[in-house]
OpenMM code with the backbone's topology and positions (N, CA, C; nanometers):
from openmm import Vec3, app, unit

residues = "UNK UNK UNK UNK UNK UNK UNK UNK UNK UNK UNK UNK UNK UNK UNK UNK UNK UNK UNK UNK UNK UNK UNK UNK UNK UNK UNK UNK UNK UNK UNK UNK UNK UNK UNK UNK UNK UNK UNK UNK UNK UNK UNK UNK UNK UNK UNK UNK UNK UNK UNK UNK UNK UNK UNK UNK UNK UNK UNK UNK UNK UNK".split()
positions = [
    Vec3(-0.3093, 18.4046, 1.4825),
    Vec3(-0.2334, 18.4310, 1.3627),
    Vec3(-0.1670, 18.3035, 1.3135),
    Vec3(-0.1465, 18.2558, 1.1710),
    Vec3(-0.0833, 18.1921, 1.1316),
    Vec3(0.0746, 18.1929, 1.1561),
    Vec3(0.1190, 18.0958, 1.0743),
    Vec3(0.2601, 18.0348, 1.0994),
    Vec3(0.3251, 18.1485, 0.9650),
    Vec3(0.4576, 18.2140, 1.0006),
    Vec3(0.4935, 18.2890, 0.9446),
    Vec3(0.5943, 18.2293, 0.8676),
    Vec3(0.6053, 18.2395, 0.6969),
    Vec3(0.6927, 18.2068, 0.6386),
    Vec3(0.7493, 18.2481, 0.5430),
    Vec3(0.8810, 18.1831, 0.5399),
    Vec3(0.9461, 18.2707, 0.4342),
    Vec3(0.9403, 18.2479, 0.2678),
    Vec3(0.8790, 18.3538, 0.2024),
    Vec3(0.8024, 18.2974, 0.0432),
    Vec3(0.9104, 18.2330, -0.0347),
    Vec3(1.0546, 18.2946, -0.0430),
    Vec3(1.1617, 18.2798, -0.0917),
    Vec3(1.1962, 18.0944, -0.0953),
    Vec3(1.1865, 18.1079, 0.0724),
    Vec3(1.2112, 17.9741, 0.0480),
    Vec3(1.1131, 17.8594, 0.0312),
    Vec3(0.9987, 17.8859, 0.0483),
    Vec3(0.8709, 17.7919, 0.0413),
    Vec3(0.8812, 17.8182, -0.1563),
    Vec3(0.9151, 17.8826, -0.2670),
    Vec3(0.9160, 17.9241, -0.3740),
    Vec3(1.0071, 17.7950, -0.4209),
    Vec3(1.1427, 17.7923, -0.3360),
    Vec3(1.2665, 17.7374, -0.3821),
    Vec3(1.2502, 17.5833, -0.3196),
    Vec3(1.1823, 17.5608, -0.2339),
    Vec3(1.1178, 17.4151, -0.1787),
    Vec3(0.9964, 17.3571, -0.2991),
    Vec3(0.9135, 17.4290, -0.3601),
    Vec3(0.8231, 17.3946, -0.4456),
    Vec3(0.9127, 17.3753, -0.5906),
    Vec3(1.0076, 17.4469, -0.6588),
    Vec3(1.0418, 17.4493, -0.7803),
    Vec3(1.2059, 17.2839, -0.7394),
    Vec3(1.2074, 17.2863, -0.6397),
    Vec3(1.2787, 17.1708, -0.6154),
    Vec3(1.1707, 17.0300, -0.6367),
    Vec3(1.0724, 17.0540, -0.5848),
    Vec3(0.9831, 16.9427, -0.5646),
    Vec3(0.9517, 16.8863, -0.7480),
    Vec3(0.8958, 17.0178, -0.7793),
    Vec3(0.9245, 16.9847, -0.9356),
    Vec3(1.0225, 16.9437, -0.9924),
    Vec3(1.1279, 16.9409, -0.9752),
    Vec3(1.2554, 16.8940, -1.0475),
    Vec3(1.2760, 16.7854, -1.0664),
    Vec3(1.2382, 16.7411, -0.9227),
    Vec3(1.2314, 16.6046, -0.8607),
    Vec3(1.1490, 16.4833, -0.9521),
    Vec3(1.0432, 16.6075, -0.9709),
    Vec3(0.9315, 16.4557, -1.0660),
    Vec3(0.9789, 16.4511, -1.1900),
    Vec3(1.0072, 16.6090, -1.2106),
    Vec3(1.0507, 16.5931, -1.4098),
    Vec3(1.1793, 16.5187, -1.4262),
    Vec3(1.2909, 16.4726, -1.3119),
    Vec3(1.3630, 16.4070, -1.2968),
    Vec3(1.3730, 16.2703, -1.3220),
    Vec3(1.2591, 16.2317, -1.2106),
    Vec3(1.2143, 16.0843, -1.2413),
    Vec3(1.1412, 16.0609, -1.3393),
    Vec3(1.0482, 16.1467, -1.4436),
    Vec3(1.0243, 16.0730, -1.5284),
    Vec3(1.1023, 16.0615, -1.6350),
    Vec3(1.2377, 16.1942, -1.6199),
    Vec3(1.3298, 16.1712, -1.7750),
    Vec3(1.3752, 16.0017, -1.6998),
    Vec3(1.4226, 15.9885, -1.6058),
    Vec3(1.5336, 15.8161, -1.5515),
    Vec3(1.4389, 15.7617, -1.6402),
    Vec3(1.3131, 15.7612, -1.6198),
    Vec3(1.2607, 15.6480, -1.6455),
    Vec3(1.2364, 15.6274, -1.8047),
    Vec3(1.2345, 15.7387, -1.9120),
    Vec3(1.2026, 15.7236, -2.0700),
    Vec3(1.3165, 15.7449, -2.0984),
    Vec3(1.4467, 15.8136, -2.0192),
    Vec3(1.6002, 15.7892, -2.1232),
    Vec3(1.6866, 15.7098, -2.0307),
    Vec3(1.6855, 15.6839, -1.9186),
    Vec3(1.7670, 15.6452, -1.8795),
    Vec3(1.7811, 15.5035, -1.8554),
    Vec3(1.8958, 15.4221, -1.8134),
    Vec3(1.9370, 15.2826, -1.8301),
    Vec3(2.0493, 15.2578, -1.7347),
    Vec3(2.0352, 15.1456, -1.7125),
    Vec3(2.1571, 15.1431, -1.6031),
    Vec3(2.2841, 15.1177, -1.6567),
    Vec3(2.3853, 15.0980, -1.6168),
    Vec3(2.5134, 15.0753, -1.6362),
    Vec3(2.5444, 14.9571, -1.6797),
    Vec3(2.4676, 14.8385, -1.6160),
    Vec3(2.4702, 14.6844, -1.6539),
    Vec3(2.3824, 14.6715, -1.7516),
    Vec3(2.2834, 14.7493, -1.8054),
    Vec3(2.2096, 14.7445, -1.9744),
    Vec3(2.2707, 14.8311, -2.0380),
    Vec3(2.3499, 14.9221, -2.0094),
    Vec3(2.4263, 14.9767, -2.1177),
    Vec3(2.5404, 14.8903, -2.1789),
    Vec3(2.6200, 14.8288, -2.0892),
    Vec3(2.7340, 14.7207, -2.0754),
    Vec3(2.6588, 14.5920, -2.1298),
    Vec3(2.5564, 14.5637, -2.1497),
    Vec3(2.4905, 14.4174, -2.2317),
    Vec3(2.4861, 14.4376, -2.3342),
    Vec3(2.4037, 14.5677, -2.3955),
    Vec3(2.3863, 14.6067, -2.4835),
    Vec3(2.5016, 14.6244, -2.5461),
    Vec3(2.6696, 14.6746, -2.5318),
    Vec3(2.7231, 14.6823, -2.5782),
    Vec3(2.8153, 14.5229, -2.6520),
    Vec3(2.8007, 14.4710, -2.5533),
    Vec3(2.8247, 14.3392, -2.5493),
    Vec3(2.7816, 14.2843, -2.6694),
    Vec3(2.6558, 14.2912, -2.6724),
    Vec3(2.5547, 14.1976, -2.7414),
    Vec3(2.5959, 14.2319, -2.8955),
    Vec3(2.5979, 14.3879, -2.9268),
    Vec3(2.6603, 14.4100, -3.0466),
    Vec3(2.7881, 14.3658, -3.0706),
    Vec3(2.8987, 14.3897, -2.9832),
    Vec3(3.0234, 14.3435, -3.0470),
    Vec3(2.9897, 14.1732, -3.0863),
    Vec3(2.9596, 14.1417, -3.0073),
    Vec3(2.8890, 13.9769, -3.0526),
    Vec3(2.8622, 13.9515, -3.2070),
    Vec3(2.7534, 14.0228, -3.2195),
    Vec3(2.6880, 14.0310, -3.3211),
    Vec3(2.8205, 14.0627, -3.4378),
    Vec3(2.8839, 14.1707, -3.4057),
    Vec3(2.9418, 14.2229, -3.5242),
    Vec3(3.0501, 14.1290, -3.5383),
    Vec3(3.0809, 14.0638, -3.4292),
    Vec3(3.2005, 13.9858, -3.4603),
    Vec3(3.1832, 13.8275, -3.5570),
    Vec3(3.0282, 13.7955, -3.4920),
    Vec3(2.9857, 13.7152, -3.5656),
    Vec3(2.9770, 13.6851, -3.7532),
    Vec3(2.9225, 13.8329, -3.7815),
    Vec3(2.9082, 13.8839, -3.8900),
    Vec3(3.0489, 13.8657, -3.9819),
    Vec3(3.1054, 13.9636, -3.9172),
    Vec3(3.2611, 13.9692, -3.9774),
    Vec3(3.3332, 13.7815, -4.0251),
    Vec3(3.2591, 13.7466, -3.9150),
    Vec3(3.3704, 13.5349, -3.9698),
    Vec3(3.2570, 13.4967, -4.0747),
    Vec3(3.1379, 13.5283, -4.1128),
    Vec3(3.0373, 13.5052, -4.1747),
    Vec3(3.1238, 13.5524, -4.3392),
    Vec3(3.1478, 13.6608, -4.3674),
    Vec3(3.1659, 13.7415, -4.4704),
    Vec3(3.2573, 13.6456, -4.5661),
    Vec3(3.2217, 13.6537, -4.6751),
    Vec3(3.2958, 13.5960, -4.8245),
    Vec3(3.3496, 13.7053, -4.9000),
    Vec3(3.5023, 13.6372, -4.8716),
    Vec3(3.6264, 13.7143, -4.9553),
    Vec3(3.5922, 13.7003, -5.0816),
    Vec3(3.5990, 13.7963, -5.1905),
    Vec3(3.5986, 13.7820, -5.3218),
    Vec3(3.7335, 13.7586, -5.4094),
    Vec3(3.6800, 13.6443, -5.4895),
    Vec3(3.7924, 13.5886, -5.5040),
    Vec3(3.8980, 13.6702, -5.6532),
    Vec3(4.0322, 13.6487, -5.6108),
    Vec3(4.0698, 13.7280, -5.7256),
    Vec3(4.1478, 13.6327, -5.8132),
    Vec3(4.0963, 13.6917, -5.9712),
    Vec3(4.1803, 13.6362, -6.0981),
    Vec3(4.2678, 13.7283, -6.1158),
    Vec3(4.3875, 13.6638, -6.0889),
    Vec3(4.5274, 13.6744, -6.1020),
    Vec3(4.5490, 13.6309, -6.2252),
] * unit.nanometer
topology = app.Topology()
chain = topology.addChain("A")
for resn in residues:
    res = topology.addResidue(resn, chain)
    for name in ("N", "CA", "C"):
        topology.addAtom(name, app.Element.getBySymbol(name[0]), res)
């Protein structure tokens, strides 16, 4: 006779296993680490700050 098991949990071991992959492939098409989220943020304030000393006041006739 075979090895006797329990379906319940061989059910709840398989729908884990799945989770697992649909897991890793969301990390990998949305997710980012903490130190490219933090560059990225960086990189814009950069940018915007740059922008902003760039900009020409319009001049007013008084």
């Amino acid at each position: 006779m075979g090895e006797i098991i329990n379906l319940n949990r061989a059910r709840k071991t398989r729908a884990k296993a799945q989770d697992k992959v649909l897991a890793a492939a969301n990390r990998v098409s949305h997710g980012r680490s903490k130190a490219e989220k933090t560059l990225s943020a960086l990189e814009r304030q950069r940018a915007e700050k740059q922008l902003d000393g760039q900009k020409l006041e319009p001049k007013s006739d008084d």
